[in-house]
C-alpha positions in Angstrom: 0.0 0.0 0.0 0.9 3.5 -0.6 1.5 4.6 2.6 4.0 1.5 4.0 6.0 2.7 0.6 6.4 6.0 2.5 7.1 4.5 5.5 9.7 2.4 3.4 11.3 5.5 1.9 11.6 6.9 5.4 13.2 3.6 6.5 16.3 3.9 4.8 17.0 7.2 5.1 16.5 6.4 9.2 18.9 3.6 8.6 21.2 5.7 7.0 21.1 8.1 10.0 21.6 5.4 12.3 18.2 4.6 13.9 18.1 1.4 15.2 16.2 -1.4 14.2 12.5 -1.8 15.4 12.7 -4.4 18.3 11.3 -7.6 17.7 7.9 -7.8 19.1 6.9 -11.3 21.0 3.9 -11.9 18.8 1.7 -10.9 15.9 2.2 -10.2 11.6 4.8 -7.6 11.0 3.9 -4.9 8.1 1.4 -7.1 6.9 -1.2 -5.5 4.4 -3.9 -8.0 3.7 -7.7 -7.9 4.7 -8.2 -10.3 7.5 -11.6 -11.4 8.6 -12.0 -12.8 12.0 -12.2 -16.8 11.8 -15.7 -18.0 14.1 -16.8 -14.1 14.5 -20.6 -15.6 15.3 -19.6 -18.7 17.2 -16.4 -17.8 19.0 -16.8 -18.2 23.1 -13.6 -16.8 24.8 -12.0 -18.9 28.0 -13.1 -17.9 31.8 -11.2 -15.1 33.5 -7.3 -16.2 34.2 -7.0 -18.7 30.9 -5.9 -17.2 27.4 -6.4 -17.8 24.3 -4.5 -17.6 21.1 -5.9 -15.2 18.3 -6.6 -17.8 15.0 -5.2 -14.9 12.4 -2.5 -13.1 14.1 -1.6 -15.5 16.9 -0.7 -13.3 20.2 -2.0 -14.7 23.5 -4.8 -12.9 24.8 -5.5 -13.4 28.6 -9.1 -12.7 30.0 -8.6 -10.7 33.4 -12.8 -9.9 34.1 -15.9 -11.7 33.5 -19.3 -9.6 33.8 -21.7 -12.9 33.9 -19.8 -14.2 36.7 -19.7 -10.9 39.2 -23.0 -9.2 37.7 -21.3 -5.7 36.1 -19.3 -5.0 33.6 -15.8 -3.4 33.8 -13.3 -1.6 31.9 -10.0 -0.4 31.6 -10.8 2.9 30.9 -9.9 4.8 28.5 -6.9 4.4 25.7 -5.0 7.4 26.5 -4.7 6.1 30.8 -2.1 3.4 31.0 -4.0 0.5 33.5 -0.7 -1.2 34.5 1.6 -0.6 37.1 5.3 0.3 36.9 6.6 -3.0 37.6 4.0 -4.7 35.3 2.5 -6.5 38.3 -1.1 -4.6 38.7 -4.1 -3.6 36.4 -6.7 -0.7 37.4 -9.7 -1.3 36.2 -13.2 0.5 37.3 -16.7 -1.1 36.9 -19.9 0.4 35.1 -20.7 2.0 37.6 -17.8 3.5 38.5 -15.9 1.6 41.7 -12.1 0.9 40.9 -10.3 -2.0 42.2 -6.8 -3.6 41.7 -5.9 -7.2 40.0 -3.3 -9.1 39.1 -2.3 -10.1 35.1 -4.6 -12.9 35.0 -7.5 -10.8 36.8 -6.8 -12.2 40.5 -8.5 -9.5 42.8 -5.6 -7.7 44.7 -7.5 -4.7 46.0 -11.1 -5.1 45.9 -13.8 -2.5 45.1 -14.9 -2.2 48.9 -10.7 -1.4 49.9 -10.2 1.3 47.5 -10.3 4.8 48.9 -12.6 7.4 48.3 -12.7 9.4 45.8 -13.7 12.8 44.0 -14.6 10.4 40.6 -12.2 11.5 37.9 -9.1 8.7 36.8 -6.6 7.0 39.1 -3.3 7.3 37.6 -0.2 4.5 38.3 2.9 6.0 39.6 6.0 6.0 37.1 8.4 3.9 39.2 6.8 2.3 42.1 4.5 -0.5 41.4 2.1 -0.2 44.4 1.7 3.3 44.2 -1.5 5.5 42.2 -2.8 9.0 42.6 -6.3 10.4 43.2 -8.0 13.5 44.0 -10.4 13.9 47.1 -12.2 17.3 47.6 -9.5 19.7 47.1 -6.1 17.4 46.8 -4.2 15.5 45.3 -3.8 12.3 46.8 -1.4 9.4 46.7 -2.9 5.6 47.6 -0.1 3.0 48.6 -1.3 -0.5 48.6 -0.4 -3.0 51.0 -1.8 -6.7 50.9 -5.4 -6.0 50.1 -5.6 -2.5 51.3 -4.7 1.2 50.2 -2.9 3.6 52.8 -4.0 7.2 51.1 -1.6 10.4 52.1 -1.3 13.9 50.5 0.7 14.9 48.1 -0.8 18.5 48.2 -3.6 20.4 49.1 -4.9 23.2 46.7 -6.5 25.8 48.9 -7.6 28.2 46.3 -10.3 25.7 45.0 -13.3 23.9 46.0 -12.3 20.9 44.2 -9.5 19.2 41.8 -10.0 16.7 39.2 -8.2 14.2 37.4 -10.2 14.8 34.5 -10.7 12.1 31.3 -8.1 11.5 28.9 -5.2 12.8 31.0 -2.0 10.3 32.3 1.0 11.0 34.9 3.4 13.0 32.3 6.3 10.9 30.5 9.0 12.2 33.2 6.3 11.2 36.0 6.2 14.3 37.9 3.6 16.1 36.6 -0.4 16.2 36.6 -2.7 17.6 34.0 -5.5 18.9 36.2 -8.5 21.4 36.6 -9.5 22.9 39.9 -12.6 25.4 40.6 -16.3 25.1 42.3 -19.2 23.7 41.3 -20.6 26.5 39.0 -18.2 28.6 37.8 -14.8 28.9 35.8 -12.2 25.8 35.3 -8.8 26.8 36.3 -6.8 24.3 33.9 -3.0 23.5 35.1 -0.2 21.0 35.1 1.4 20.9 38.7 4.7 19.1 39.4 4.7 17.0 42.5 8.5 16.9 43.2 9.5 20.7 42.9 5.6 21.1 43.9 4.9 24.4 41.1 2.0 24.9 39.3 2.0 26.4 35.7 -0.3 29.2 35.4 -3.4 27.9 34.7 -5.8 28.3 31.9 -8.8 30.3 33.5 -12.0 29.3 30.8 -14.5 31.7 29.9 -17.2 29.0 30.1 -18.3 27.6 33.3 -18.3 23.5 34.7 -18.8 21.6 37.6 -15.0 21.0 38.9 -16.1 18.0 40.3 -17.2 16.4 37.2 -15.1 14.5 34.8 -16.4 15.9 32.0 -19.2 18.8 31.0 -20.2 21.5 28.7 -17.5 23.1 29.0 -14.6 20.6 28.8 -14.5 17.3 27.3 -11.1 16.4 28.7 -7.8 17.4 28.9 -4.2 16.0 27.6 -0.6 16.3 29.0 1.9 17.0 26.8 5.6 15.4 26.6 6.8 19.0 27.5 4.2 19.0 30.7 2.1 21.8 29.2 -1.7 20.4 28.5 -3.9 20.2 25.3 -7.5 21.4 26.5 -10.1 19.1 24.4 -12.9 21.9 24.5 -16.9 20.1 24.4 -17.9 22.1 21.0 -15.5 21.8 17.6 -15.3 25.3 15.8 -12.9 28.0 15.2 -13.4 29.9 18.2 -11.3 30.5 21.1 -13.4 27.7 23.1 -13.8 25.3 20.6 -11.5 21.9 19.3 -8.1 21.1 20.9 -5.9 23.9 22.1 -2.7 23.6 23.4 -2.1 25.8 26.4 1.5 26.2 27.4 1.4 29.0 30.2 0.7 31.7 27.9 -1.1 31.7 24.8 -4.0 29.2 23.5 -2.9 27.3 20.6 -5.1 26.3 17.5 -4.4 22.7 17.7 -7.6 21.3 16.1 -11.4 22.7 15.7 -12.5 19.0 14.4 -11.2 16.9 17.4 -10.3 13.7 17.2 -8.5 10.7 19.2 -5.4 11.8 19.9 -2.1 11.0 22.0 0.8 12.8 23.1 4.5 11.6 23.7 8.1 12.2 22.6 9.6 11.2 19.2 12.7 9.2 18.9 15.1 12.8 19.4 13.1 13.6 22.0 11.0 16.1 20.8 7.2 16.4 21.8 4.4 14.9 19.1 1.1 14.0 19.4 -0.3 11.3 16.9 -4.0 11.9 15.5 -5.5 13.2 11.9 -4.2 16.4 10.3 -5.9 18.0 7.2 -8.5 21.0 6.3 -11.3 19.0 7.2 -9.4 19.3 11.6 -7.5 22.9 10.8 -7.3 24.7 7.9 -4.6 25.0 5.7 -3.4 21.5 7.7 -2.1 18.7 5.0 -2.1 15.1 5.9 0.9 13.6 4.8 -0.3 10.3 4.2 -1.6 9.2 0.4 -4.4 9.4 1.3 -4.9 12.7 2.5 -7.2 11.3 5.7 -4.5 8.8 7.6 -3.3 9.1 11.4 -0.2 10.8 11.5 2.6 12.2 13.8 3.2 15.7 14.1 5.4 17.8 15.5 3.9 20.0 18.5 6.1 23.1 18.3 5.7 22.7 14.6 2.6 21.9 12.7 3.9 21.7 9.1 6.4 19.1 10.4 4.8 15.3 9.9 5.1 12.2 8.4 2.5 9.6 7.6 1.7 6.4 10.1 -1.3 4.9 8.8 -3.4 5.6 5.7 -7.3 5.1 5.4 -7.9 3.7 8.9 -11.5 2.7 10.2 -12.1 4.7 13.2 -9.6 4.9 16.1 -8.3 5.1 19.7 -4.6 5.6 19.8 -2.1 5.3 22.7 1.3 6.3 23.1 3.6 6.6 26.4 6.5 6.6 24.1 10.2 8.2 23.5 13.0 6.8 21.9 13.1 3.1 24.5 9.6 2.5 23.7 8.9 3.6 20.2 5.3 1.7 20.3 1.9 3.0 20.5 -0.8 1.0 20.3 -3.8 1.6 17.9 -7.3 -0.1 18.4 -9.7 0.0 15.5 -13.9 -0.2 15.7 -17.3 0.8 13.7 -20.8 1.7 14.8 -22.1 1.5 11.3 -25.6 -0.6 11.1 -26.4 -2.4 9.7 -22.9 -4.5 9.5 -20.9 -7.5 11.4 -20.0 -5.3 14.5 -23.2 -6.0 16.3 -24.1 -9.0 18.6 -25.8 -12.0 16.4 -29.1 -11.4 17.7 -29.2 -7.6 16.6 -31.7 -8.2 13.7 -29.3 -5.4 11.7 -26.2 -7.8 12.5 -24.2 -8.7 9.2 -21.7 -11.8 8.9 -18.2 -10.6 7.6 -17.8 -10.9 4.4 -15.0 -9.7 1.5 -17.7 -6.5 1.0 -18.3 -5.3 4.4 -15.0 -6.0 6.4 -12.8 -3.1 6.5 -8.6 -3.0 6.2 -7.7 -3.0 10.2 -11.2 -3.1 11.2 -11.8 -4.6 15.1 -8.0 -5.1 15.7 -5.6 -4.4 18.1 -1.8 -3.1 16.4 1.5 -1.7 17.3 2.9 0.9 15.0 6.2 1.8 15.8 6.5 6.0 16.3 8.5 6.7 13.6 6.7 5.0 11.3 9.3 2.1 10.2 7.5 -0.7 11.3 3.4 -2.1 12.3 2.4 -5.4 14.2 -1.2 -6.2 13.9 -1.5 -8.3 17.4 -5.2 -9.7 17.9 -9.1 -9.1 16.6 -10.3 -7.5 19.8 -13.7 -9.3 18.4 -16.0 -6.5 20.6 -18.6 -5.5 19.1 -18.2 -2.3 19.2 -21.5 -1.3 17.6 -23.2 -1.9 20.1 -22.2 0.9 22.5 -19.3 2.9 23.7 -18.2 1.0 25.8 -18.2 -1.9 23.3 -15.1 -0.1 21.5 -11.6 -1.7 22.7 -9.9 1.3 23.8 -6.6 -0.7 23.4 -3.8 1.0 26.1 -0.4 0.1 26.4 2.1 0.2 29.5 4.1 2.6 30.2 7.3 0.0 29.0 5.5 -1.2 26.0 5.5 -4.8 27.4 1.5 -5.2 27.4 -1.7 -4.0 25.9 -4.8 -3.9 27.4 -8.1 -4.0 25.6 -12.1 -4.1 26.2 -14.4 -6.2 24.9 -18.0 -8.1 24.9 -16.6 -11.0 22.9 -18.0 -13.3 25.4 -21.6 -12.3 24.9 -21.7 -11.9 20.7 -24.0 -14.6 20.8 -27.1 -13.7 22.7 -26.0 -10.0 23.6 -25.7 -8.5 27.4 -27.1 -10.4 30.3 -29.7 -9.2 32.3 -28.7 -5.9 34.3 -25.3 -5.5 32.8 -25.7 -2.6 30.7 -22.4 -2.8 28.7 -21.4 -6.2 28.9 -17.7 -5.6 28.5 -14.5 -7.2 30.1 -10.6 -6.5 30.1 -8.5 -8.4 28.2 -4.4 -8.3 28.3 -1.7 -9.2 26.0 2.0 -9.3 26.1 4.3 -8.1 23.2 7.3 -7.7 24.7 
């Protein structure tokens, strides 16, 4: 395909520069460019939480870590842009539908239960960078830190912000790549966000971003803001609720001073450092998200990396993708970010079998990437297409994989309702998903 010949050309001229070869991955195809429709996509029944399985067309192990039927309530990961594993690879947060968090192990043994978690404002719980039983939190006004021991969670304060009502750890944001820094808002419950990073070991807070539009600080999300980014360079990209040109509108970058045109047609994005160290975020780049932008990719509509301090400066990942989550927590010792694919079209094959608009797979309706879980190396030298997540994500939000990877690049974590294609949620389980984890390095 067009675009792996650009990625080609940019090969060799990394080779001939001296970038080293991309790693060999433990599993999946490499640069493969076929159309590959899931083998058993109606009769397919995955094993019970703790077993694996092996994916029939790409052949990574795929361990099951939840199982809604079994505890009566679904449970997710989160999100794709939240890494769910701990430091030393050991630990998996994952929150139920209705919100509750709790702790397990890689092949979903409970460490910390629902009912030992702390309290919380609501918002994300974020893994610490180095230390595998640490996670933060807000509560009321602070930022907290929860240290687990055995079953339980010893909370303590990391800081206390007195000139708001509350502080959030809003969607979409992760501990920065140098894990010192929080993306955050603070405020009250009617009025202006104050929108910040703040660095927990010289403990400063950037000057915040004051919005003209009011929210609920306590909420993770609103009319106001839909979420908020960090940045490699610990500044934050503000993912405003409406698209448009104004000032309040799309994805702006603030970095302390001035409110960046980023995008006014949002979509998935992630941030992290290139291979010299220089802050990127990966998404979608043309007219159609900011004008006068140009996609690099054949195309003209592919996901591509671009340079944050310099729009005009990006090359071309992936090229006519199916809709995306992407995430990266990468710089130049994990080059990896992982991509998940879905579709809500229906009628079409990503709906349960009893969903009367449900469509087999076929040659005519299965799209390049569609339902799959890949690696695509940051620089664009190399992809490895890992496992089907076989959700189908049609059927709701929560139904799309959201595939995240670890802060090493050693696992991915997906969602799914795999185990309930057949005859669709069970009774009081409103999205029947569960969490699913591979290994690739």
């Amino acid at each position: 395909m067009a675009n792996r010949s650009n990625a080609r050309a940019l090969y060799l001229n990394e080779r001939a520069r001296g970038t080293p070869e991309p790693k060999t991955l433990a599993c999946g195809k490499p640069n493969d460019e076929q159309v590959h429709i899931p083998l058993d996509w109606t009769s397919f029944v995955p094993p019970a939480r703790g077993a694996s399985y092996a994916d029939p067309v790409f052949g990574c192990t795929v361990v099951r870590l939840t199982d809604a039927l079994q505890d009566g309530v679904a449970a997710h990961h989160y999100y794709a842009t939240l890494t769910p594993v701990s430091a030393n690879d050991s630990k998996i947060l994952i929150v139920n539908e209705h919100g509750a968090w709790f702790v397990t192990d890689l092949v979903g043994g409970i460490v910390v239960p629902v009912d030992k978690m702390p309290a919380i404002n609501g918002g994300t719980l974020l893994w610490d960078a180095t230390d595998g039983d640490v996670f933060y939190f807000t509560k009321g006004n602070s930022l907290m830190k929860g240290t687990i021991h055995g079953k339980t969670v010893k909370p303590s304060l990391v800081h206390l912000f007195r000139e708001y009502d509350a502080v959030m750890l809003p969607d979409k944001t992760d501990l920065s790549i140098d894990g010192k820094s929080f993306a955050m808002w603070g405020g009250t419950a009617n009025g202006k966000l104050n929108i910040y990073t703040y660095n927990m070991q010289t403990n400063t807070k950037k000057t915040p971003y004051v919005t003209n539009c009011v929210q609920n600080a306590a909420l993770t999300q609103g009319s106001c803001v839909h979420g908020i980014t960090q940045t490699a360079d610990n500044n934050v990209i503000i993912d405003f609720a409406n698209d448009g040109t104004c000032l309040e509108c799309g994805n702006r970058l603030w970095n302390g001073d001035t409110l960046v045109h980023l995008q006014d047609a949002t979509n998935h994005m992630d941030t992290g450092l290139d291979l010299n160290g220089k802050p990127i975020f990966i998404g979608m780049g043309n007219p159609s998200t900011l004008a006068a932008m140009k996609n690099p990719c054949p195309g003209g509509w592919g996901l591509d990396v671009r340079q944050q301090n310099d729009f005009s400066s990006a090359y071309c990942l992936l090229d006519k993708q199916p809709a995306w989550h992407v995430s990266y927590r990468g710089r130049a010792s994990q080059p990896w970010a992982a991509i998940s694919f879905f579709d809500d079209r229906k009628p079409g094959p990503e709906l349960f079998n009893k969903n009367p608009e449900f469509e087999l797979p076929s040659s005519s309706n299965w799209k390049m990437y569609e339902d799959e879980i890949l690696l695509a190396r940051v620089d664009g030298l190399a992809i490895q297409r890992l496992a089907h997540a076989r959700s189908r994500s049609a059927e709701s939000y929560w139904a799309q994989p959201h595939a995240a990877i670890s802060r090493d690049g050693k696992y991915v974590i997906f969602d799914s309702n795999m185990a309930y294609a057949q005859k669709g949620c069970p009774s009081g389980i409103t999205d029947c998903s569960d969490v699913y984890l591979i290994k690739v390095q």
